[in-house]
BAPAVEX-210750 format. One record per residue (C-alpha): y, x, z. Coordinates in steps of 0.1 Angstrom, whole numbers, plus 5000, padded with zeros to 4 digits. Each point is the difference from the previous one (the first is absolute). Last residue first. Layout:
N
YXZ/...
//
This chain:
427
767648562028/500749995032/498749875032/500750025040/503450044995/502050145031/499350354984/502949934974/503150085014/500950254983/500850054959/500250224974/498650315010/499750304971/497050144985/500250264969/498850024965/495949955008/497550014981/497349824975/502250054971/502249744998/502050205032/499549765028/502749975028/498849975032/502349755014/500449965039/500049735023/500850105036/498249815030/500050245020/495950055000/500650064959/500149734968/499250114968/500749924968/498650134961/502050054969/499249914966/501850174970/502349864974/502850125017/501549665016/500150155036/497049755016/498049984975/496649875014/499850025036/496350115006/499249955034/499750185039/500849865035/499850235030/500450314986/499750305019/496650044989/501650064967/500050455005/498350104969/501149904965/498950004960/496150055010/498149914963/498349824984/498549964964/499749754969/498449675018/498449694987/501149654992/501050034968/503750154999/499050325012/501349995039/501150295013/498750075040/502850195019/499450115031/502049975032/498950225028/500749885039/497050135013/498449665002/500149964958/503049844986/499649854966/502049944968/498749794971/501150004962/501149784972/499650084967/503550124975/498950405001/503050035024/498350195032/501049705025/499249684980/500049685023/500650175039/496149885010/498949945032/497850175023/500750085033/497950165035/497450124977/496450115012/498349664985/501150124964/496150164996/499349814968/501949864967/500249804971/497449695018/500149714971/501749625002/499549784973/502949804990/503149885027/502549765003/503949904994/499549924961/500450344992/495750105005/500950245028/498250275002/497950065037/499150405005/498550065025/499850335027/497050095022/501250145031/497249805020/503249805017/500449874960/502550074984/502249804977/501650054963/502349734987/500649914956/502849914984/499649934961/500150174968/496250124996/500650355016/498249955029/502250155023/503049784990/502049965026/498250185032/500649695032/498450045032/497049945020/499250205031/497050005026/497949764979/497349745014/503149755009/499549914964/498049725004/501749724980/502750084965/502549794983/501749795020/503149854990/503850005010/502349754988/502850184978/502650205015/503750065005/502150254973/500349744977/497650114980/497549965020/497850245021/496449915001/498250005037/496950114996/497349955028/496950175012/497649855021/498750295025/500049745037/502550215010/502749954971/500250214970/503050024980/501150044964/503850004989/501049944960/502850154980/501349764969/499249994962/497549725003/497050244993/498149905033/499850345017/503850094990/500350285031/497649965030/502250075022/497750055034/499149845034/496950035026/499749895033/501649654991/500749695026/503250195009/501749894965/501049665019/503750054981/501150074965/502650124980/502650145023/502650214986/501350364998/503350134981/499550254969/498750355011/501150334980/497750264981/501149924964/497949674994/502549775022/496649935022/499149685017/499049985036/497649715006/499349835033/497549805014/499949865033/496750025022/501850015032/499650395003/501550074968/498650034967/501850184973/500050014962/501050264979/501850014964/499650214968/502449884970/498649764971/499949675025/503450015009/500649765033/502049694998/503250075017/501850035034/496549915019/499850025037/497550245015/501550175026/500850345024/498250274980/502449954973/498950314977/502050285002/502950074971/500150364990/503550105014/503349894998/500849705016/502149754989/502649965037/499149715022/502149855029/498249855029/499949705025/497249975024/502350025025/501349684989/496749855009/501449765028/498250035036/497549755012/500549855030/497650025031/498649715015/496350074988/499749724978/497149784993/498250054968/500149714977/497650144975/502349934966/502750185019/502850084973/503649955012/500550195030/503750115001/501150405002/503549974975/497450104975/497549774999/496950015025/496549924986/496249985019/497250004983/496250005020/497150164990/498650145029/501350324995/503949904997/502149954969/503450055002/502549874973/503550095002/502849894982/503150054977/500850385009/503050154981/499550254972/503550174987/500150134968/497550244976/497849744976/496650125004/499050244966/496950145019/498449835028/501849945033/498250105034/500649875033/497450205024/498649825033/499949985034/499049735027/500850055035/498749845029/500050285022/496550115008/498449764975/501450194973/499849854963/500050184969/501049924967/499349924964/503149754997/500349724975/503250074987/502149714983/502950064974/502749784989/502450034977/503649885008/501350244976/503250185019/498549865039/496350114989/497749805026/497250115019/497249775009/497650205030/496249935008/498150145027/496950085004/497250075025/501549885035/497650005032/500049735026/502649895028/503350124984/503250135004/500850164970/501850304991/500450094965/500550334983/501250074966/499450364985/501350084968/499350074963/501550054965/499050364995/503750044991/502249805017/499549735030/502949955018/499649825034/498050345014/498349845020/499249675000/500349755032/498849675017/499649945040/499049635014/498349884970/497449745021/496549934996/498949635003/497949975033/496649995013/498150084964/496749814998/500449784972/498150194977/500850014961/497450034972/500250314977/501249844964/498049874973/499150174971/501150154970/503049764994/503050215010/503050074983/503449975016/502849874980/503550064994/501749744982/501549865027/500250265033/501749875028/498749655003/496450074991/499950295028/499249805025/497249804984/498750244987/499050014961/497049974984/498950084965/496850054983/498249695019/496650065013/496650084982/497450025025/499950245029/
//
């Protein structure tokens, strides 16, 4: 993937937005195929209801007349009292039956309330192609020259909606990734890859809500395995670890800036383990460290040295090959030492305390019944109570909060978002 620029900004959006930026820079873009008949066509636009209140969310629905499948679509809303714009990247479905594409318009917290009117209209087609229509129904973006079809595209102005603060717990913004501000590296955040390979990071407020969504990286499909790796080079700033297929692992370090820093390799041949993830400190000698299991079951421990690589590596553990997840939630039971959760294939999560040097205290069964999640991690603290919560994402796509208690509990579960089972990874 090489190291990329930090910032890039589209082309069609560079004239709308100014000063706000879309982040990328982790790797290069899905390549486009020419092989799309015609340019798709807005012929039918609408969202229902047209004022969106508390919960913050409705459905648009597009209709397109098209010759190859749609995957996103991407929609500029304007604030008539502020002039403030907002774009949505939609996570959507598209129906070959009818031609429709359909998505949910979501506002984060604290979005100016007023009148949103629909700038433009990006669609972006399967075989990589980008078509754009502005709001009175013109083409004005075709980069592929795709013929037309002979149909005209309808204006956007059913599109248009008026927004009322919500009330509720914010949700996270499961329909983009485009940055409002620089992330907050001291509360707990989640990053998202999508079926293209984009990578997206949902910050936290740090008292149970969900700041607004952005893009940080693209190319991220090349990668079967992902994780925060917290500070691992001692810069101050949360790092990301991957492996790719061929088993090289990669850090990419996070700047200060919010962007990132070239990425560099630090590790060959580790597609021998089943899992790898991120335990803080397990060793107890000040730095981050990474535990990984072998397919054998056997479990290692590799500390990190705080320079961005590894010392010694030694074997903590044996017979982990039954579990269906491991990772650890930081400290769970409050002794101040980081710990690791695990599902077994009954659907029990057990507890394993870590003692601060390298070694273990005790486990124990603290839930039955997670088989019926999909998508399982440690979420830090996600409610700002001084204790670490875990997430978990069901069949429906739900995500829900299991609350931690400080004590190696539980104070309660509650769902906090939807729309997450069209990710594919995250951590």
């Amino acid at each position: 993937m090489g190291s990329t620029p930090l910032r890039r900004v589209r082309s069609w959006l560079a004239a709308f937005m100014g000063s706000a930026i879309l982040v990328g820079g982790l790797g290069l873009a899905p390549a486009a195929h020419a092989d799309d008949a015609f340019a798709p066509v807005p012929v039918a636009v609408s969202t229902t209801p047209d004022a969106i209140s508390a919960g913050g969310q409705a459905t648009s629905r597009v209709t397109l007349q098209a010759s190859g499948p749609i995957t996103d679509v991407y929609v500029l809303f304007r604030n008539t009292a502020t002039g403030k714009l907002h774009t949505t990247m939609t996570q959507g479905s598209y129906s070959s039956a009818d031609s429709t594409y359909s998505f949910d318009l979501f506002f984060a917290q604290g979005t100016p309330p007023g009148t949103y009117l629909a700038q433009y209209m990006q669609i972006q087609t399967a075989a990589g192609q980008e078509v754009g229509y502005w709001r009175d129904g013109s083409l004005i973006h075709n980069p592929g020259n795709l013929p037309a079809s002979g149909t005209a595209a309808v204006a956007l102005d059913a599109l248009d909606f008026n927004y009322v603060t919500p009330v509720d717990i914010d949700r996270p913004h499961t329909s983009g990734f485009y940055r409002a501000e620089y992330w907050d590296q001291y509360t707990m955040s989640l990053y998202v890859r999508d079926s293209w390979g984009r990578l997206g990071l949902f910050p936290t407020g740090g008292n149970g809500t969900w700041q607004q969504a952005y893009e940080v990286g693209s190319g991220w499909n090349i990668f079967n395995t992902m994780f925060a790796a917290g500070d691992f080079n001692n810069d101050g700033e949360n790092d990301v670890i991957a492996r790719d297929s061929a088993g090289s692992l990669f850090l990419y370090p996070a700047g200060w800036h919010g962007g990132w820093y070239p990425r560099q390799q630090i590790g060959w041949g580790w597609g021998i383990f089943s899992s790898i993830f991120a335990a803080g400190d397990f060793s107890g000698d000040g730095n981050n460290d990474l535990l990984a299991r072998k397919s054998s079951g056997e479990l290692v421990l590799y500390p990190g040295n705080g320079q961005g690589g590894f010392l010694a590596a030694s074997t903590i553990g044996w017979g982990w090959g039954g579990m269906t997840s491991v990772f650890s939630p930081g400290d769970f039971d409050g002794d101040h030492k980081p710990d690791v959760l695990a599902r077994d294939g009954a659907g029990n999560l057990v507890f394993y305390g870590g003692n601060g040097h390298a070694g273990w205290t005790t486990s124990r069964v603290i839930g039955q019944g997670w088989n019926a999640i999909t998508k399982l991690g440690g979420a830090g603290d996600f409610d700002g109570d001084g204790a670490n919560d875990v997430w978990g994402i069901d069949t429906s796509g739900q995500m829900r909060m299991y609350y931690g208690n400080g004590s190696g509990g539980w104070k309660g579960s509650a769902v906090v978002g939807w729309g997450w089972g069209g990710f594919n990874a995250v951590f």
